[in-house]
C-alpha positions as CSV (number, residue, x, y, z in Angstrom):
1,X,17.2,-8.3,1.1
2,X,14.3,-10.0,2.7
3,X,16.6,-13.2,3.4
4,X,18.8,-10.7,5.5
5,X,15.9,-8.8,7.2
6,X,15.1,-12.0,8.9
7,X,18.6,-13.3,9.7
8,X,18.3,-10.1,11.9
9,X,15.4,-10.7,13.2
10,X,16.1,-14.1,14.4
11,X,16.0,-15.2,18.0
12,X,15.4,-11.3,18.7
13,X,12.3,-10.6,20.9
14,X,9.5,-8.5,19.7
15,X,6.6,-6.6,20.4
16,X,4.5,-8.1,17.9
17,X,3.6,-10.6,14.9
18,X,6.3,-10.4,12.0
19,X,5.3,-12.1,8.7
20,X,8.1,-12.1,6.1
21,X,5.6,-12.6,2.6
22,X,7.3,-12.7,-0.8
23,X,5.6,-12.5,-3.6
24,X,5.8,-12.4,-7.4
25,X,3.7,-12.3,-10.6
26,X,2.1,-8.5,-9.8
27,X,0.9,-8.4,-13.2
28,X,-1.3,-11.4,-12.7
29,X,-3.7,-10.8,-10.9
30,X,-4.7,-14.9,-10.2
31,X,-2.0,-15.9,-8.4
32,X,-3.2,-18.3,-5.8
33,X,-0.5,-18.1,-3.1
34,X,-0.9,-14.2,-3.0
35,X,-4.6,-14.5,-3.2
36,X,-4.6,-17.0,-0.5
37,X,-2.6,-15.1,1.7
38,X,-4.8,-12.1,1.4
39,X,-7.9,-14.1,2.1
40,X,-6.6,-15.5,5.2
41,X,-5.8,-11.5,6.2
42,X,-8.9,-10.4,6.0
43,X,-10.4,-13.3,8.1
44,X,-8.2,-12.1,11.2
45,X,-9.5,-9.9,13.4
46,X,-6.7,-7.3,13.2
47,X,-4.7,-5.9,10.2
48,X,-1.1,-5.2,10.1
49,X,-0.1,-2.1,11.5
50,X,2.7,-1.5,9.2
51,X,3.5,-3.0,5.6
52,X,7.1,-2.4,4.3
53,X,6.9,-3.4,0.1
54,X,9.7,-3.6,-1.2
55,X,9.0,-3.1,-4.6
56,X,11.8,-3.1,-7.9
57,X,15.0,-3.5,-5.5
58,X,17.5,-4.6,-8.5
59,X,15.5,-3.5,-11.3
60,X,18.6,-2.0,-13.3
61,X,18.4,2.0,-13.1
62,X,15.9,1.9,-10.0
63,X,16.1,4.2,-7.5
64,X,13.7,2.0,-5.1
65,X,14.6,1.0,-2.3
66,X,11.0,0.5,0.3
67,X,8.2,1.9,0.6
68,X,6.1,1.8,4.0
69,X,2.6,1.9,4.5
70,X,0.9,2.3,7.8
71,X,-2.0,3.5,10.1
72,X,-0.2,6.6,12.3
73,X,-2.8,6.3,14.5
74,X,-2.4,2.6,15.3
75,X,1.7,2.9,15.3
76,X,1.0,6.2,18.1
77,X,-1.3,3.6,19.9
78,X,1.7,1.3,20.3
79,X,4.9,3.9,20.2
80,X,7.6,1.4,21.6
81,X,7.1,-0.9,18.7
82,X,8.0,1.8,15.9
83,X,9.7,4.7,17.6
Protein backbone atom coordinates (compact mmCIF):
# COMPACT_ATOMS: atom_id res chain seq x y z
CA UNK A 1 0.00 0.00 0.00
CA UNK A 2 2.73 2.45 0.82
CA UNK A 3 4.71 1.31 -2.35
CA UNK A 4 1.53 2.48 -4.38
CA UNK A 5 0.98 5.71 -2.33
CA UNK A 6 4.15 6.90 -3.70
CA UNK A 7 3.97 5.62 -7.29
CA UNK A 8 1.14 8.29 -7.18
CA UNK A 9 2.88 10.67 -5.79
CA UNK A 10 5.71 10.70 -8.07
CA UNK A 11 6.66 13.54 -10.30
CA UNK A 12 3.35 15.25 -8.81
CA UNK A 13 3.97 18.78 -7.36
CA UNK A 14 3.07 19.54 -3.86
CA UNK A 15 2.48 21.95 -1.32
CA UNK A 16 4.72 20.47 1.17
CA UNK A 17 7.42 17.85 2.57
CA UNK A 18 6.20 14.12 2.10
CA UNK A 19 8.15 11.54 4.01
CA UNK A 20 7.09 7.94 3.23
CA UNK A 21 8.50 6.07 6.80
CA UNK A 22 7.93 2.33 7.23
CA UNK A 23 8.50 0.76 10.11
CA UNK A 24 8.35 -2.55 11.97
CA UNK A 25 9.10 -4.13 15.36
CA UNK A 26 6.21 -1.95 17.48
CA UNK A 27 6.63 -4.21 20.24
CA UNK A 28 10.24 -3.33 20.63
CA UNK A 29 10.69 -0.55 21.73
CA UNK A 30 14.82 -0.30 20.85
CA UNK A 31 14.67 -0.27 17.40
CA UNK A 32 17.36 2.07 16.15
CA UNK A 33 16.09 3.06 12.70
CA UNK A 34 12.62 4.14 14.29
CA UNK A 35 14.39 5.67 17.22
CA UNK A 36 16.62 7.55 14.91
CA UNK A 37 14.07 8.79 12.83
CA UNK A 38 12.22 10.18 15.74
CA UNK A 39 15.21 11.90 17.04
CA UNK A 40 15.99 13.59 13.95
CA UNK A 41 12.01 14.83 14.16
CA UNK A 42 12.19 16.43 17.06
CA UNK A 43 15.42 18.36 16.13
CA UNK A 44 13.51 20.19 13.19
CA UNK A 45 11.98 23.11 13.85
CA UNK A 46 8.41 22.13 12.59
CA UNK A 47 6.39 18.86 13.12
CA UNK A 48 4.33 17.18 10.58
CA UNK A 49 1.04 18.49 10.13
CA UNK A 50 -0.61 15.30 9.37
CA UNK A 51 0.47 11.53 10.13
CA UNK A 52 -1.43 8.81 8.22
CA UNK A 53 -0.39 5.17 10.24
CA UNK A 54 -1.37 2.60 8.68
CA UNK A 55 -1.49 0.22 11.20
CA UNK A 56 -2.52 -3.97 10.79
CA UNK A 57 -3.46 -3.57 6.82
CA UNK A 58 -3.44 -7.53 6.06
CA UNK A 59 -3.67 -8.69 9.53
CA UNK A 60 -6.21 -11.63 8.70
CA UNK A 61 -9.79 -10.57 10.11
CA UNK A 62 -8.77 -6.73 10.40
CA UNK A 63 -11.00 -4.22 9.70
CA UNK A 64 -8.06 -1.48 9.54
CA UNK A 65 -7.50 0.24 7.02
CA UNK A 66 -5.56 4.15 8.24
CA UNK A 67 -5.76 5.98 10.75
CA UNK A 68 -4.91 9.93 10.53
CA UNK A 69 -3.54 12.10 13.08
CA UNK A 70 -3.35 15.74 12.84
CA UNK A 71 -3.35 19.35 14.25
CA UNK A 72 -6.88 20.99 12.78
CA UNK A 73 -5.59 24.07 13.46
CA UNK A 74 -2.33 23.85 11.54
CA UNK A 75 -4.28 21.88 8.40
CA UNK A 76 -7.01 25.29 8.57
CA UNK A 77 -3.76 27.39 8.66
CA UNK A 78 -2.79 25.85 5.27
CA UNK A 79 -6.47 24.67 3.67
CA UNK A 80 -5.30 24.05 0.01
CA UNK A 81 -2.96 21.39 1.15
CA UNK A 82 -5.72 19.07 2.83
CA UNK A 83 -9.04 20.32 1.60
Amino acid sequence: MLAAVMEKLTDKPLPCAVDFVAFNGEEYFGVPGQLGYLDALRAETSLPDLVINVDGVGHRGSRNVGQPHGDRGRADAHPGRYY
